[in-house]
C-alpha positions as CSV (number, residue, x, y, z in Angstrom):
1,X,7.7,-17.5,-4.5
2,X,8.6,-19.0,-1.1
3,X,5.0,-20.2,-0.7
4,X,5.5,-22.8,-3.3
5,X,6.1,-27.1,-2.7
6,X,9.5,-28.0,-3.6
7,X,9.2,-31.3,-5.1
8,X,11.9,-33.6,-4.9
9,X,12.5,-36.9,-6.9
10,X,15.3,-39.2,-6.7
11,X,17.7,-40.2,-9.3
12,X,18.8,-43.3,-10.0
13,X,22.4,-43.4,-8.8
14,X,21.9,-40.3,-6.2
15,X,23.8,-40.7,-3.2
16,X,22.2,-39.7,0.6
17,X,24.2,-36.6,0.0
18,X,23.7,-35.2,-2.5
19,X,21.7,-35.7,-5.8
20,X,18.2,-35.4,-6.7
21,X,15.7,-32.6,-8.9
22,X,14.1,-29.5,-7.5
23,X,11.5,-28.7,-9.5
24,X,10.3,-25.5,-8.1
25,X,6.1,-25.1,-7.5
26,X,4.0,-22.9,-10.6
27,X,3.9,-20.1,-8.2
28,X,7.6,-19.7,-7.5
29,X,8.2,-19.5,-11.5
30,X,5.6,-17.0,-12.1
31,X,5.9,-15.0,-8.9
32,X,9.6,-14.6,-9.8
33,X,8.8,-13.6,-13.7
34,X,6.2,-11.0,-12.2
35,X,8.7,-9.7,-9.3
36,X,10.8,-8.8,-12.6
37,X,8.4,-7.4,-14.5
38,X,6.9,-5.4,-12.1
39,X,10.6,-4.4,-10.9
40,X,11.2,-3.1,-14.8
41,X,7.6,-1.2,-14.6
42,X,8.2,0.4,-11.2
43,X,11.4,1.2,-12.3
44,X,10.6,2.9,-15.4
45,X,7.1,5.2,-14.0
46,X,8.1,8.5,-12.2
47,X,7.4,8.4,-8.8
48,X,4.5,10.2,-8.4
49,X,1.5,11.5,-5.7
50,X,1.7,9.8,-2.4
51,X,5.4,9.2,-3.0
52,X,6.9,13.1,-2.4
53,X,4.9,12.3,1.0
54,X,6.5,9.3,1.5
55,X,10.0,11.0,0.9
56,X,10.0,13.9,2.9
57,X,9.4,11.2,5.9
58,X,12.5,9.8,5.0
59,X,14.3,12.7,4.8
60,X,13.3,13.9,8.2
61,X,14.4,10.6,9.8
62,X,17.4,10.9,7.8
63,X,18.3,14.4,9.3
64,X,16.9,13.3,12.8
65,X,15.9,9.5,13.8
66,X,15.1,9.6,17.3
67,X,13.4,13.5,17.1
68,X,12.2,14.2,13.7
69,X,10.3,17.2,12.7
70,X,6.9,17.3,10.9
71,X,7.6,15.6,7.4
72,X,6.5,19.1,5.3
73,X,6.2,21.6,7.5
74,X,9.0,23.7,9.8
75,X,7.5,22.1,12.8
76,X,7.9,19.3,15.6
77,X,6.6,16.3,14.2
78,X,5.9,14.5,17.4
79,X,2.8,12.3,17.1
80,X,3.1,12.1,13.3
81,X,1.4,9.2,12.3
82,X,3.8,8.5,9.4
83,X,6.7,7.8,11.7
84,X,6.2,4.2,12.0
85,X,8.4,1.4,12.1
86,X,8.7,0.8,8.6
87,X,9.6,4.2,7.9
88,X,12.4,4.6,10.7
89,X,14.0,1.1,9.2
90,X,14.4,3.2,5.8
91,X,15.4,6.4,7.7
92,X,18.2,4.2,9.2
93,X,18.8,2.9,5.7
94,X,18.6,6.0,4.3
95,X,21.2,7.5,7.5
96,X,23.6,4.3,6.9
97,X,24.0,4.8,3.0
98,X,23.5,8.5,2.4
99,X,20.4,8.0,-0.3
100,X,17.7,10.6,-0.3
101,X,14.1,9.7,0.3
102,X,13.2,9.7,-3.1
103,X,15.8,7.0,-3.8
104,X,15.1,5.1,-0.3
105,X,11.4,5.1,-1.8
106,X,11.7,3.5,-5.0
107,X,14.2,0.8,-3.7
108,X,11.5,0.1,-1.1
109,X,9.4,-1.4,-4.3
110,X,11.4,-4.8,-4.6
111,X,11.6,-5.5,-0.8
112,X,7.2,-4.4,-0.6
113,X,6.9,-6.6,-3.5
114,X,8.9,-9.6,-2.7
115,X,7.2,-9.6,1.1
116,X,3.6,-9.3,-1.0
117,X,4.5,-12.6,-3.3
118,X,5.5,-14.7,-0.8
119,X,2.6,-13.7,1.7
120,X,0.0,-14.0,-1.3
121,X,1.6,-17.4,-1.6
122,X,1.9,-18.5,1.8
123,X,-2.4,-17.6,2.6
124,X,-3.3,-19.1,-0.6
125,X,-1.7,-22.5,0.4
126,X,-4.0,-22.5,3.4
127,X,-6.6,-22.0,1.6
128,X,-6.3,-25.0,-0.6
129,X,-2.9,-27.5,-2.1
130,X,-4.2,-26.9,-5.2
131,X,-0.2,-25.4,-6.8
132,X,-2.0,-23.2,-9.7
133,X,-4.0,-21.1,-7.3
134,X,-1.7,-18.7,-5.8
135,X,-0.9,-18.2,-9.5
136,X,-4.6,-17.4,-10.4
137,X,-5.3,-15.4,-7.6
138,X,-2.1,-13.5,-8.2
139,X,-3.5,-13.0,-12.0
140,X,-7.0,-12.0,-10.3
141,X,-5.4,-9.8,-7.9
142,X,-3.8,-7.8,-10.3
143,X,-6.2,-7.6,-13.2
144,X,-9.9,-8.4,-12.1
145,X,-10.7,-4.6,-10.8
146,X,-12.4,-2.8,-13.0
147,X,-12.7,-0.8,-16.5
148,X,-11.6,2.7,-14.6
149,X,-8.2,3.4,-13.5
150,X,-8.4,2.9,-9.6
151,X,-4.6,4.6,-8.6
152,X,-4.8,4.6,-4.8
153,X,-2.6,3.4,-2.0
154,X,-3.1,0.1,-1.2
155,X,-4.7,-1.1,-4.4
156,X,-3.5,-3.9,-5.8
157,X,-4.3,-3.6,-9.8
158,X,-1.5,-4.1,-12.0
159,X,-1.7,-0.7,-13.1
160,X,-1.1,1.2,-9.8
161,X,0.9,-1.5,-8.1
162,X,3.3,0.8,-11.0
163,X,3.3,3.7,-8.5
164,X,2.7,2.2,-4.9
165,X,5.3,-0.7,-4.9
166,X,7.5,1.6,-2.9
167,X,4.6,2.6,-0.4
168,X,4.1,1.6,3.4
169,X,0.6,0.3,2.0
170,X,2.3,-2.6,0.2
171,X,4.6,-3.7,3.0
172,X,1.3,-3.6,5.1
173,X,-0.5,-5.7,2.5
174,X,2.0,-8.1,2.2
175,X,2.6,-8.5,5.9
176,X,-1.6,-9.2,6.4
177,X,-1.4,-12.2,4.1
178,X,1.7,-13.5,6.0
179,X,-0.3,-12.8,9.1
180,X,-4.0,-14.4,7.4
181,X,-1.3,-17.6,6.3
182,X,-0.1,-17.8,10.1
183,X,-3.6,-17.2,11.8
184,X,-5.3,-19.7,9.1
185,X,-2.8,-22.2,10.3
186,X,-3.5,-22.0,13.7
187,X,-7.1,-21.9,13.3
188,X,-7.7,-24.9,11.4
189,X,-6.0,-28.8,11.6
190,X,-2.2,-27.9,10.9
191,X,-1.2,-31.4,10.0
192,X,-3.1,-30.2,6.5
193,X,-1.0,-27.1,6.2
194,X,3.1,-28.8,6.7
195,X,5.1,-25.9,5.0
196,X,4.0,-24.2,8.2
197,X,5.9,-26.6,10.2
198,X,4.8,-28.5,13.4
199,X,3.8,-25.8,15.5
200,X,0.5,-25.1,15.0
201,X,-1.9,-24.9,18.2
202,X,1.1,-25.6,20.2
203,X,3.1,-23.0,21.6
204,X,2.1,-19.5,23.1
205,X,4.9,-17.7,21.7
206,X,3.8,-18.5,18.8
207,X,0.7,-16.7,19.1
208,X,2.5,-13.8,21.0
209,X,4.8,-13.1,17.7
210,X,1.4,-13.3,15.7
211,X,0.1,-10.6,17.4
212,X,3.4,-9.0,17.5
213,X,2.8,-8.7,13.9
214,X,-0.4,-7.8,13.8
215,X,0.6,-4.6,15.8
216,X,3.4,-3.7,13.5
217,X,0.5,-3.8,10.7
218,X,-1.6,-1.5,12.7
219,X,1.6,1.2,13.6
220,X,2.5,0.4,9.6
221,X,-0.7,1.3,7.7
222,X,-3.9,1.7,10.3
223,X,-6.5,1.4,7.2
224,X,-4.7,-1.9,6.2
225,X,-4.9,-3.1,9.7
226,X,-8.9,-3.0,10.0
227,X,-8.9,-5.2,6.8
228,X,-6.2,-7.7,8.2
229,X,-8.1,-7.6,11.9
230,X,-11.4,-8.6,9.6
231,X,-9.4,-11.4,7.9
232,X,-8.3,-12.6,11.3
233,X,-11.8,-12.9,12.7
234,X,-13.2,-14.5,9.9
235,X,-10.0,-17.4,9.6
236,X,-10.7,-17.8,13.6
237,X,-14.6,-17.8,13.5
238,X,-14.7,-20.3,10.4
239,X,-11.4,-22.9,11.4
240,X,-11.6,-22.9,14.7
241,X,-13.0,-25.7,16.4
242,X,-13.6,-26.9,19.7
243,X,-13.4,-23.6,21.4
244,X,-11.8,-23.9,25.3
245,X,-10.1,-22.0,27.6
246,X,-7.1,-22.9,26.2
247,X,-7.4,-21.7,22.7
248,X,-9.8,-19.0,23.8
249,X,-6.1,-17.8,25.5
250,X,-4.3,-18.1,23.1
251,X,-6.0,-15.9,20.4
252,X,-6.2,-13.2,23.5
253,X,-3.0,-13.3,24.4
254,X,-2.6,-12.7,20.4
255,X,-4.8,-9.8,20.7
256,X,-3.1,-8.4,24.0
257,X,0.1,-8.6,22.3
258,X,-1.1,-6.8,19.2
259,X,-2.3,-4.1,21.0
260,X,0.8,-3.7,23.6
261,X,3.0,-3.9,20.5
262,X,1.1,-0.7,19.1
263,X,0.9,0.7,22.7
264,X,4.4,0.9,23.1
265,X,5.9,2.5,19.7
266,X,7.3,6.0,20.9
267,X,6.9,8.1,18.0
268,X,3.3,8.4,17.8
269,X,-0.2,7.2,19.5
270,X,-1.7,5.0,16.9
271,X,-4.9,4.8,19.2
272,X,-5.1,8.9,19.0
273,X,-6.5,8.2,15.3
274,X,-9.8,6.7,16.4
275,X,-12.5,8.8,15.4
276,X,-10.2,11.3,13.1
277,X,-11.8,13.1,10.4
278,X,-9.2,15.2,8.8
279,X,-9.1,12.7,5.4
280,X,-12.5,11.5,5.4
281,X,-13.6,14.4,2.7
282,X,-10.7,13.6,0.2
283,X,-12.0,10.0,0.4
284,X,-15.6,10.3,-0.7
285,X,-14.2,10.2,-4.4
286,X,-13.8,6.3,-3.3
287,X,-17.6,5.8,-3.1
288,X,-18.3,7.8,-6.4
289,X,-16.4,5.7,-8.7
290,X,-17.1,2.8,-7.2
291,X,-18.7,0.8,-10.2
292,X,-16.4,1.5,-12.9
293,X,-13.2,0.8,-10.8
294,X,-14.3,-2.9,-9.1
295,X,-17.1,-4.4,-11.1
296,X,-15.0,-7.1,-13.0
297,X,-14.1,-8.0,-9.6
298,X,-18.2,-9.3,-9.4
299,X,-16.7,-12.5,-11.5
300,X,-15.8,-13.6,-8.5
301,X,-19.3,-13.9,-6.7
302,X,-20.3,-17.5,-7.9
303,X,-17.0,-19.3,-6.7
304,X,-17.9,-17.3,-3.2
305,X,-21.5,-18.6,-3.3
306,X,-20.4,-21.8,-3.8
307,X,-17.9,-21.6,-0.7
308,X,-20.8,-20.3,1.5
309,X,-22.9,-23.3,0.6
310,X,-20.7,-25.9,1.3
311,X,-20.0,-23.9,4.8
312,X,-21.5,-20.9,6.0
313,X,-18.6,-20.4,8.3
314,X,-16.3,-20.5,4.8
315,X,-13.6,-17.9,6.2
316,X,-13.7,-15.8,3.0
317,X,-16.9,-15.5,3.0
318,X,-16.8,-14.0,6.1
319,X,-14.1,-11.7,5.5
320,X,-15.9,-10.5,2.4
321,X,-19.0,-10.1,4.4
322,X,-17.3,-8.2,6.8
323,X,-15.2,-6.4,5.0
324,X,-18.6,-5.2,2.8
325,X,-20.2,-4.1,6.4
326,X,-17.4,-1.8,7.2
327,X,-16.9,-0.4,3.9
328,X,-21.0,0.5,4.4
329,X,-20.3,1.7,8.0
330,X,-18.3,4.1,5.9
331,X,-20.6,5.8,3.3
332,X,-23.1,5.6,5.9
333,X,-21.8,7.5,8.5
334,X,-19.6,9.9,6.7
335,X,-15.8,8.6,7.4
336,X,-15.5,8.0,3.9
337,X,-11.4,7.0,4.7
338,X,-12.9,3.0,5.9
339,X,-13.0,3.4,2.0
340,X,-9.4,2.5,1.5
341,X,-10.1,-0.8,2.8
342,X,-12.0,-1.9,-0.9
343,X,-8.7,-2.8,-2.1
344,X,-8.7,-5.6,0.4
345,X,-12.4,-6.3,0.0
346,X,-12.1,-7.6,-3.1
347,X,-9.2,-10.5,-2.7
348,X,-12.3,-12.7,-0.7
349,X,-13.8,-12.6,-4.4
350,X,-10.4,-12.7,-6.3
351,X,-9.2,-15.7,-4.4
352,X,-12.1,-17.9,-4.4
353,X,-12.5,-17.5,-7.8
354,X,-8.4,-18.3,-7.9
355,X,-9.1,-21.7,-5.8
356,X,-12.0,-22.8,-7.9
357,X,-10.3,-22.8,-11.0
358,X,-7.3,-24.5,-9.5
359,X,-9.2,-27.4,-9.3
360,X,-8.3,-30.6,-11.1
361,X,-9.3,-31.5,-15.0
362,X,-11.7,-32.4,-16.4
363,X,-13.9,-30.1,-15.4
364,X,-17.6,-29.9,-15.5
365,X,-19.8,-27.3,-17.7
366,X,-19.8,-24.7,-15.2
367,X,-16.7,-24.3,-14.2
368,X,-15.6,-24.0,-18.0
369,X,-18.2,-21.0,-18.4
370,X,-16.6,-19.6,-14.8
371,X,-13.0,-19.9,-16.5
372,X,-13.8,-18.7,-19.4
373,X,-15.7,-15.5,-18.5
374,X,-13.3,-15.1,-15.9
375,X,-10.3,-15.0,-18.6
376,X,-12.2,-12.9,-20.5
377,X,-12.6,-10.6,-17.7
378,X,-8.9,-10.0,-17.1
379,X,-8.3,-9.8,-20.8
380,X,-10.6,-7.0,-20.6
381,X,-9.3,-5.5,-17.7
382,X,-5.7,-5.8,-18.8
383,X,-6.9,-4.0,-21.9
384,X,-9.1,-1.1,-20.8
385,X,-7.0,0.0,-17.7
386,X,-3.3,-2.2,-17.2
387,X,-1.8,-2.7,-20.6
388,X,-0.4,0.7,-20.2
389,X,1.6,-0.3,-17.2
390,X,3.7,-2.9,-18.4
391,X,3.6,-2.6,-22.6
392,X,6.3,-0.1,-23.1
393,X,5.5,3.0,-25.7
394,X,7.7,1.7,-28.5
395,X,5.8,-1.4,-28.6
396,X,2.2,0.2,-27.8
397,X,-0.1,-0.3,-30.9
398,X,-3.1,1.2,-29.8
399,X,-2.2,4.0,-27.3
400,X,-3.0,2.8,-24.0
401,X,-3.1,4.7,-21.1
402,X,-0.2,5.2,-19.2
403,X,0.5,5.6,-15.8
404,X,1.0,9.4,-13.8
405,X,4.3,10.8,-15.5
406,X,4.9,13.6,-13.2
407,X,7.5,15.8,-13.4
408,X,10.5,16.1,-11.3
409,X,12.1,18.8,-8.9
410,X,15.9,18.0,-8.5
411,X,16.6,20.9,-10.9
412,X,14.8,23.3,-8.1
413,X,16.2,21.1,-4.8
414,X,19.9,21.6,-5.7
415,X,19.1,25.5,-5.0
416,X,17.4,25.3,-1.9
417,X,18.7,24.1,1.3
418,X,17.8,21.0,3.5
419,X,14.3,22.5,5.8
420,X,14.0,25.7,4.2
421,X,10.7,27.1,3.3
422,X,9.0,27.2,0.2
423,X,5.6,28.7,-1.0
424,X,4.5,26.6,-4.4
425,X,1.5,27.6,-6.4
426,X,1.7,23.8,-8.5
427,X,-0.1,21.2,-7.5
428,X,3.2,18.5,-8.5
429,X,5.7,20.5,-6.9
430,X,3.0,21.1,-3.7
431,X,2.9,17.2,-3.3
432,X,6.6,16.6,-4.2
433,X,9.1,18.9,-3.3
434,X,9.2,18.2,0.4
435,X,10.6,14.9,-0.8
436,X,13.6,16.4,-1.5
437,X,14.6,18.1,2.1
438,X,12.6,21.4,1.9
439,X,9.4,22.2,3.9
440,X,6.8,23.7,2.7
441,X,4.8,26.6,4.3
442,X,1.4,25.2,4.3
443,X,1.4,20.9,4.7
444,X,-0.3,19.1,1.8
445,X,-1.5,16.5,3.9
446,X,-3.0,16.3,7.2
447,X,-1.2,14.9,10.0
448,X,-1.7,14.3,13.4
449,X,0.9,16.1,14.8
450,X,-0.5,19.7,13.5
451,X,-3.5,20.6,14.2
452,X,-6.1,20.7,11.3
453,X,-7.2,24.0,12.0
454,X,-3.4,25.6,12.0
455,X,-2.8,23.5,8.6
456,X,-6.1,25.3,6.9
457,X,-4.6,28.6,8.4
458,X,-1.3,28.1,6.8
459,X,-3.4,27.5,3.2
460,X,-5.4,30.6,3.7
461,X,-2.3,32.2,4.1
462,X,-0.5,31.0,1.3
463,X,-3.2,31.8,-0.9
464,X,-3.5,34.9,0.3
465,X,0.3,35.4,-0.8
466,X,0.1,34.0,-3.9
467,X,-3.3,36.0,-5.0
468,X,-3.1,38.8,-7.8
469,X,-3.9,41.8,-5.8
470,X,-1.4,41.4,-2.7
471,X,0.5,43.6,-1.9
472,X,4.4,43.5,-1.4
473,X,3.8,44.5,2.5
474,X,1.3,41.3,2.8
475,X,3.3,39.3,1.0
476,X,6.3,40.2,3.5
477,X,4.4,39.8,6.7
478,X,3.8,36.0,5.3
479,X,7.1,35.8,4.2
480,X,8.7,36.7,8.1
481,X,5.6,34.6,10.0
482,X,6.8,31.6,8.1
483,X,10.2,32.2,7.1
484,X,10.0,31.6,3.6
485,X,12.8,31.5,1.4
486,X,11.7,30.6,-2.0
487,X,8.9,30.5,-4.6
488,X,8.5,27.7,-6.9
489,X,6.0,29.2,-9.1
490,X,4.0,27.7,-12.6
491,X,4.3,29.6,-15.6
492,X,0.8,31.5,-15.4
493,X,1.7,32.9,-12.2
494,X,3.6,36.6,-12.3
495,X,6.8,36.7,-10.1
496,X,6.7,39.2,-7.2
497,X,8.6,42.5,-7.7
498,X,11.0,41.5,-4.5
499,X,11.7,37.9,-6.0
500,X,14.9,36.6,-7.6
501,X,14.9,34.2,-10.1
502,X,17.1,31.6,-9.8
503,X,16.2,28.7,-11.9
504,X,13.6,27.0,-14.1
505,X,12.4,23.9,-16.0
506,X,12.6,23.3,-19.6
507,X,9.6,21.2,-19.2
508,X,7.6,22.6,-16.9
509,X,8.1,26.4,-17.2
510,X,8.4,26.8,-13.3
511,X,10.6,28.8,-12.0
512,X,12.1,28.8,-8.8
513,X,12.9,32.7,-7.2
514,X,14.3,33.7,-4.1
515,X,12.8,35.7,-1.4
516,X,14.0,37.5,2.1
């Protein structure tokens, strides 16, 4: 995309004004065709997990920018960790054009993936002027995972990338390889990296709007912001040379600015998150399936070696090093949640193994076994796990596997009005139907601005509600504490005796009955 090298040659007969040929870079032609693609793939898979989350945000900031209330519950939402500044833009988009949150979330999916491209691009070149390689480690990126579906925010395969486009995740991920691009520049001789322009060591404010984006990465996605604080260490600790006071105050006035950046944000205290446990326990599942989701991403491992033998200070060796030691620090100490980082972990492999097989023809024996079991790694990746993402049904031969196709609640949103309370015994309409303006009795999700304990109360409660032998009076004391207005209920489950049905799904069976 923007990363590319516009080549210009002169024509014979071209005046100073005007004339000439572009011929845009490999990467800008096959970033744009994959911006397309994807855009058609995101566009065509229901929204699904994380993104009813991700909506009911919205719709809170929609109702209330400056003050908005928890993003499931009936309650404050000060110090909600999901009110950051990329959610309060799309609030303000959403305020500005009317949209719901589910809509602000899936047009979030171009913007996340065009800022991905172009930062993907823009780190690659620093890595190396070879013009195939941001177009390999896209490919590698996206395909060299594993033979299990891995569908989690912040991962990168071409098979959830389907579902998380329209995520803060995304527009974290993609604003770390702009930042690893800028810090890489800085770090090492800039003369070697022009598209940059001029600036390089020169210039604190420079430095000061690096870190200035290194904080909005941390108030954006704080899992994300570990990885890209990794990258930067390892791009400093491997470029940098001739350490003096100078550029020691530079990259510390980067790092004071990153932090007062996150210090300052008003709607919540990033800092406060230090230490929480509340997700680690859903994370563990990260560990488990570890093997089957990121072996092919092994291929890899020889182009690395062969970076840290040239130089052991080889910055993505380092980052992969580092990255590995956190990701360890995780498993080993319980907070499984340093987990999510693995998406991250593996682009040190991905893109070395992208540069190497940029390089210039002809090649020598081992680098034509590297390519070719590196191909046939994809191929099998694309096969086993992606295909099902981007080959639509009609023209599916073999049945792959598709992405989540969960169901939708606007049939049951149109009934119930914006912040009222509903008890669901689903697991879909759990995760999803705060998306659409309703709270829900008992959160989801954790969040930092209820208490864990009060959440798990709220769960007890609901079950207790929803089990076979309560009673109507039980049921009706829940009811009051929480204000509950409606049911949204799966087929299996009996409706109360002082319930109303109002609606219901053709496809689902649910039905939605009024209460109070």
């Amino acid at each position: 995309m923007s990363a590319g090298v516009l080549v210009r040659r002169s024509v014979l007969g071209a005046t100073a004004l005007g004339g000439g040929r572009i011929r845009p870079s490999p990467f800008q032609v096959f970033g744009f065709l994959f911006w397309l693609l994807m855009l058609l793939a995101h566009w065509a898979v229901p929204l699904c997990c994380d993104a009813g989350q991700h909506a009911a945000v919205v719709e809170r900031l929609k109702d209330d920018l400056l003050r908005p209330r928890h993003p499931m519950a009936d309650l404050p939402g000060a110090g909600s960790a999901y009110y950051s500044p990329y959610a309060v833009a799309q609030g303000a988009f959403a305020r500005l054009t009317g949209l719901g949150g589910w809509e602000v979330v899936r047009l979030s999916g171009p913007l996340n993936l065009l800022v991905l491209l172009t930062g993907l691009g823009a780190f690659v070149k620093v890595l190396t002027p070879r013009p195939w390689a941001p177009v390999l480690a896209l490919g590698a990126m996206t395909l060299l995972w594993g033979t299990e579906r891995a569908w989690w925010s912040g991962y990168l395969g071409l098979m959830s990338m389907t579902g998380n486009l329209g995520y803060p995740s995304t527009f974290a991920i993609g604003l770390t390889f702009w930042a690893w691009a800028l810090t890489g520049a800085r770090a090492r001789d800039t003369r070697r990296v022009r598209y940059l322009g001029p600036s390089g060591r020169r210039g604190f404010a420079g430095y000061a709007g690096l870190g200035a984006l290194y904080g909005v990465i941390l108030l954006v996605h704080p899992i994300t912001s570990v990885a890209a604080v990794l990258g930067a260490v390892a791009l400093i600790a491997g470029w940098e040379r001739g350490w003096r006071w100078a550029v020691a105050g530079r990259w510390a006035l980067t790092t004071a600015t990153a932090l007062l950046t996150a210090a300052v944000w008003p709607y919540f205290d990033v800092f406060a998150l230090v230490g929480d446990d509340s997700v680690d326990g859903m994370h563990r599942v990260l560990y488990l399936r570890l093997p089957g989701e990121f072996w092919l991403a092994l291929l890899g491992l020889p182009a690395l070696w062969l970076r840290g033998r040239r130089s052991a200070r080889d910055p993505l060796v380092l980052m992969f090093a580092l990255d590995c030691a956190v990701v360890a620090y995780g498993w080993v100490s319980g907070h499984y949640t340093y987990g999510r980082i693995l998406g991250l972990t593996l682009v040190p492999l991905q893109f070395a193994l992208a540069v190497e097989l940029a390089a210039p023809r002809p090649w020598r024996r081992w680098r034509r076994a590297l390519g070719w079991t590196a191909a046939a790694g994809a191929l099998l990746g694309f096969l086993t796990v992606h295909a099902g993402a981007v080959v639509p049904r009609a023209l599916d031969p073999v049945g792959f596997r598709q992405p989540p196709d969960w169901p939708g609640y606007a049939w049951a949103a149109r009934y119930i009005g914006p912040g009222e309370v509903v008890i669901s015994d689903g697991y879909y309409a759990g995760h999803a139907i705060a998306g659409y303006g309703p709270n829900l009795a008992a959160p989801a999700w954790p969040d930092p601005s209820l208490d864990e304990r009060e959440r798990r109360r709220r769960v007890a409660d609901v079950e207790t509600y929803l089990a076979p032998g309560s009673t109507r009076a039980e049921r009706t004391a829940i009811a009051r504490r929480y204000r509950v207005r409606w049911l949204l209920l799966t087929r299996w489950h009996p409706v109360p005796e002082e319930a109303v049905v109002v609606a219901w799904s053709e496809r689902t069976g649910e039905v939605l009955a009024r209460v109070g």
